[in-house]
N, C-alpha and C positions, 0 to 999 in steps of 0.2 A: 485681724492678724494675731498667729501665736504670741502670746507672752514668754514661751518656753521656750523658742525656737530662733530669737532674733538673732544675728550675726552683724559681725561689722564686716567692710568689703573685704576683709580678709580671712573672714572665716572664725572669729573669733565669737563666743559668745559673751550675750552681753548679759550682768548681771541684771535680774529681777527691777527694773524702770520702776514699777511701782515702792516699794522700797522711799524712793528718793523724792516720793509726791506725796509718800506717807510723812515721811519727815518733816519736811516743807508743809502739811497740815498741821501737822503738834506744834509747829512753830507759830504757824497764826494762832491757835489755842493759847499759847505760853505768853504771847503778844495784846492778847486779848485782840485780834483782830478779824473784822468779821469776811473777810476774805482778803487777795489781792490779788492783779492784776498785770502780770507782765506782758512784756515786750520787745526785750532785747532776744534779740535772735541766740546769743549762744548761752540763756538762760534758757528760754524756751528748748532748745535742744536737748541742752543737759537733760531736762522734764517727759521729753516725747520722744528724742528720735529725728526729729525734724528742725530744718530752718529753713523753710518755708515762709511768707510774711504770715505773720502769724501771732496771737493772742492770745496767752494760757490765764484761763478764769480758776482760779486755787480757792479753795472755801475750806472751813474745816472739816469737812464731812464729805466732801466730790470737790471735782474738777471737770472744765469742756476744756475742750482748744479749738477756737475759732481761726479759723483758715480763710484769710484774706486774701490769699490768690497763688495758684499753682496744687489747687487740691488735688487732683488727680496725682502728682507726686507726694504729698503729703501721706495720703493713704497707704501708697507701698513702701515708705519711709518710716511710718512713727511704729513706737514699742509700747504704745497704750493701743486701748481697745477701742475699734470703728466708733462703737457709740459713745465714742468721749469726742467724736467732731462733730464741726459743726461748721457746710460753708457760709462764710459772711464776710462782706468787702468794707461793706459801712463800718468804721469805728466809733461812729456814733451809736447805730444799733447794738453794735458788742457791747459798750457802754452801758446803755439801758438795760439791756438782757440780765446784765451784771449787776445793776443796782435795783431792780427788781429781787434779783437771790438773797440780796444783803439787809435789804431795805426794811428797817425793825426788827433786825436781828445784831446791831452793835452800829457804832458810828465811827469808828478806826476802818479806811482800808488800806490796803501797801500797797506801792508803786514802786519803780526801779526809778526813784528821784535822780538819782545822780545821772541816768540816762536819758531820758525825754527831755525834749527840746522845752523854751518855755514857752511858746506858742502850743504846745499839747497840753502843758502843764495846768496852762488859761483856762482851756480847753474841758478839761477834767474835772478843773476847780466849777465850772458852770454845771457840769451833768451831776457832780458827786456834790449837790454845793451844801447840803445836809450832814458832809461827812468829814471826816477829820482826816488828810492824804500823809500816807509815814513814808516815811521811807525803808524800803524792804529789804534791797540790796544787801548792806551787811548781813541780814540772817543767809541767807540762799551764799555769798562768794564765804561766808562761816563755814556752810553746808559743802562748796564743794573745794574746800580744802584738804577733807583724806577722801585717797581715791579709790575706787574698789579694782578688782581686781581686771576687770574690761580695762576701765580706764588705764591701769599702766601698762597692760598689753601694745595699748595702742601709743603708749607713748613712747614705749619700747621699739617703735615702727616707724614711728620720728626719729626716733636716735639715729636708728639704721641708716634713714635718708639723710640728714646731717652727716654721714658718718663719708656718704660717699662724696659731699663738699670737703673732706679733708683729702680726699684721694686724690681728688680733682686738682689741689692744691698741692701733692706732693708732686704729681705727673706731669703737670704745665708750666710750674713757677719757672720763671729763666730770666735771666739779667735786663730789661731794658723793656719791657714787658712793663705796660701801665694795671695800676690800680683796678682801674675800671676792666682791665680785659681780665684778668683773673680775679674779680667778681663775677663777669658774667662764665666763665667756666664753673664756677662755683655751683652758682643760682640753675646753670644749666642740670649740672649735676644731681639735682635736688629735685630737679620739677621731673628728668627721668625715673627720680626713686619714690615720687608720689606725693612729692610736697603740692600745695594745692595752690601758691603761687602768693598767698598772702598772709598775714597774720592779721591778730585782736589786741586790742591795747583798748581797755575798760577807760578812753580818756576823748572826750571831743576835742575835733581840728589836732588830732595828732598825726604828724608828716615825718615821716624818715625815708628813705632808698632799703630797699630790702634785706638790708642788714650794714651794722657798720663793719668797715673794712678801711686800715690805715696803714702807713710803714714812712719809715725814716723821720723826716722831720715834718710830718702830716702829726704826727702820735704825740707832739707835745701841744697841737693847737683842739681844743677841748671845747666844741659846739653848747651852745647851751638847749640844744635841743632834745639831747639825750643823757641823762644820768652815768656818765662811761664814757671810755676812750671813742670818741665817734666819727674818725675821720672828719673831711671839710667838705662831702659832695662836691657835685658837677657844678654848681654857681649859687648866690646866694638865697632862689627861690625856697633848694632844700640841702643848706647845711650842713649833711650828716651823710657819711659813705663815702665810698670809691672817689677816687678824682682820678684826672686823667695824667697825673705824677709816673714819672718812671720809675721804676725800682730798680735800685744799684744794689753792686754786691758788697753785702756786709748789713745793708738794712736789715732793721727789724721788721718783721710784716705780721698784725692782728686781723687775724679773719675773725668776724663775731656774727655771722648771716643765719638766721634761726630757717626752720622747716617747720611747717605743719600738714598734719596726716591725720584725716579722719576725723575735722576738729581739734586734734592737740598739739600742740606743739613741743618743740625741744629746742633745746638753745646750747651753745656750745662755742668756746671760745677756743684757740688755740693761737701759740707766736710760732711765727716760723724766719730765717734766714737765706736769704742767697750764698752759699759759699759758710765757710769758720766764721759763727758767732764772735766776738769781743770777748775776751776774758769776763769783761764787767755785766756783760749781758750773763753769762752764763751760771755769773754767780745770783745775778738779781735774779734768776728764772727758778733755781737752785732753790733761794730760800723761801720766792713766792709756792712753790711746791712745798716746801716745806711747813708752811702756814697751812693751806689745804688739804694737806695729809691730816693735819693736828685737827681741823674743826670736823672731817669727815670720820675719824675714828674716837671723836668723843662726843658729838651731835647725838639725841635722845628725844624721842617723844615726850613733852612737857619741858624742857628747854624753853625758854623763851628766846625772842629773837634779839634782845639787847644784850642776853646774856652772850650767846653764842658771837654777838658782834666784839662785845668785851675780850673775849674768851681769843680772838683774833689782834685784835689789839695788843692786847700782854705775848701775843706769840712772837708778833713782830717787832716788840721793845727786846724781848729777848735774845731775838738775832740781828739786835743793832739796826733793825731798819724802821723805825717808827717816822721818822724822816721821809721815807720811801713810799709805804705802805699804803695804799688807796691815796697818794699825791696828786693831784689835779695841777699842779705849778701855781706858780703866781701865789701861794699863800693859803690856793684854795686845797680842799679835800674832801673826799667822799664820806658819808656818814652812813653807807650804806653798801652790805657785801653781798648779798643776792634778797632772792624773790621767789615767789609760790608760782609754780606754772603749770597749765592744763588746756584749759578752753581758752584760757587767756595767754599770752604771751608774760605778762609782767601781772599775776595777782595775790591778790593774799597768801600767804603772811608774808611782809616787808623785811629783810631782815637787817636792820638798821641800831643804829643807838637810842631813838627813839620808842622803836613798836616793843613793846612789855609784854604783848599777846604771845603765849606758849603757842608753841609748834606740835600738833597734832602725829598721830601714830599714822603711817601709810599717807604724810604728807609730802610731794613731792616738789623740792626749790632748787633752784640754779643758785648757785655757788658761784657768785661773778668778783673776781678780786682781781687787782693788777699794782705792778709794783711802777714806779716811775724816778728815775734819778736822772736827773739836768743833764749831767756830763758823760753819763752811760746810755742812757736811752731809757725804753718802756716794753714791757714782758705784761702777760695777761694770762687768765686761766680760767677757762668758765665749765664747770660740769654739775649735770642735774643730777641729784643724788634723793632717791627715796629713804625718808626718814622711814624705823622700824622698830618695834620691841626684840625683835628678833636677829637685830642687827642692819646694818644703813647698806645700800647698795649704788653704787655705782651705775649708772641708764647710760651714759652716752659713751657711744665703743671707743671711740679715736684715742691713742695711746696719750700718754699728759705729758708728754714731753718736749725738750726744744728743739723744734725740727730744723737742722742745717742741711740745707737742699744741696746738692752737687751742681756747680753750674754747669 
């Protein structure tokens, strides 16, 4: 297949793939490692083109990608060249093929530790048992933190389908109307504009409902299953999302239901009302916008992420809501105001009090803040903003506002 000619299913071209396996080589050099070994699928993607089950062998000097089953799609999928496959089912054989290549040539190789099971990891440790197993992960989610210009195209494309879950929500909301049904208008809305029907979350045995979605007195009870206002779900298998609560007029209502397109995703939050907001809502909504305006028009590549959480902090002691400000109730608070997103729904950089790690040029993070007061209720705002030398732009279309629905 062309290298010059790949497109995404929308016509988009895709920048130079090799580029990104070139990197991902310098980085085993820099590691001093004598190859690695992935296998998480939307690593391997990122790399080929494909998610296929499937095996990328990285050295510093070449790459294969072993095709564990569905080669026949793999072929008219990937953005490397035929002779970098290879069909093979056994992962034992890939294995060997791999430490054959490596084998007196360094004793370091990489694996995606944080993802294989430890039944694989046994596994590994027996074929590889001459070799020192790293963890590779942080270099490669390092690597795909600025995005090139493909990539924000298409996440550009996510927005879009996110964008018509808002439409969906200004056209259907009505008084007595459960949670749950206007989720599912929502989530319908999304899978007509191309969302793929699931997300990524870089985390074993992670459960949610496909997106959270809360209102009225659902928004103060706070699931420990998701980082964020998470609604209560349908019963306590899964926690988090829709319930089947009525919506009255005057509720607040958080739609936070992510899309992915084409592998990426977008995330986007918005509050909305039945009827005239509350004074008190209006103002919390007011000066949560007004925190967000502040980090989006002073955010920079080389920022780091503790600073720009600081940076939020001091906005909202300034307008008397520090009180408020990422409030969880009960005592508790958030220590963290968005996240890096792409292949993954939630990945590096973290942008917390904690992560010191600078924020990269052409890196793109969701922007998730929400205000919260006992006696007034809870307001939220989520939009993904590509960080730039050239200035920060704004990805996801839906207007930032508080939307009061007519009933």
């Amino acid at each position: 297949m062309s290298l010059t000619n790949i497109k995404t299913s929308e016509g988009e071209p895709v920048v130079e793939p090799r580029n990104r396996l070139k990197e991902l080589m310098a980085g085993l050099c820099n590691l001093e490692l004598a190859g690695a070994l992935l296998v998480y699928s939307r690593d391997v993607f990122y790399y080929t083109g494909t998610a296929q089950p499937s095996c990328l062998a990285v050295f510093p000097d070449d790459y294969l990608l072993f095709i564990r089953s569905g080669f026949e799609f793999a072929v008219d999928e990937v953005f490397i060249g035929e002779e970098k496959l290879r069909e093979e089912r056994s992962l034992e054989k890939i294995c060997k093929d791999f430490f054959s290549r490596v084998k007196g040539t360094g004793n370091k190789v990489g694996m995606e530790l944080d993802i294989i099971t430890a039944e694989q990891f046994r596994s590994l440790e027996k074929i590889f048992s001459s070799c020192e197993l790293v963890n590779i992960s942080p270099t490669i989610q390092n690597q795909r933190k600025a995005k090139d210009r493909s990539e924000i195209a298409i996440i550009k494309r996510a927005c879009d389908a996110i964008h018509k879950g808002h439409e969906a929500v200004v056209s259907t909301l009505t008084e007595g109307m459960t949670e749950l049904e206007l989720a599912a208008a929502v989530e319908n809305s999304h899978r007509l504009a191309g969302h793929e029907g699931i997300f990524f979350i870089r985390q074993p045995d992670f459960f949610m409902s496909r997106g959270p979605l809360s209102s009225g007195s659902n928004l103060f009870k706070i699931s420990g299953v998701v980082y964020t206002i998470t609604g209560v779900g349908l019963s306590p298998s899964v926690p988090a999302g829709p319930s089947r609560r009525k919506i009255s007029r005057g509720d607040p209502i958080i739609v936070d239901i992510p899309t992915l397109v084409d592998g990426y995703h977008a995330d986007q939050t918005r509050t909305y009302c039945i009827g005239e907001a509350h004074e008190g809502i209006r103002s919390l909504y007011a000066d949560l916008r007004a925190i967000a305006d502040h980090l989006i028009s002073r955010a920079r590549p080389g920022i780091t992420c503790s600073e720009l959480y600081q940076m939020a902090v001091e906005k909202a002691a300034d307008l008397g809501r520090t009180d408020h400000f990422l409030n969880f109730g009960r005592g508790k608070r958030s220590r963290l105001l968005g996240h890096g997103i792409g292949l993954e729904l939630n990945e590096p950089p973290i942008i917390s009090e904690h992560d010191h790690t600078p924020i990269p040029g052409n890196c793109v993070i969701a922007l998730d803040i929400h205000m919260m007061q006992t006696e007034v209720g809870v307001v939220k705002l989520e939009d993904m903003i590509l960080i730039a030398d050239e200035g920060n732009e704004i990805l996801t279309k839906s207007p930032r506002e508080l939307f009061e629905i007519s009933p």
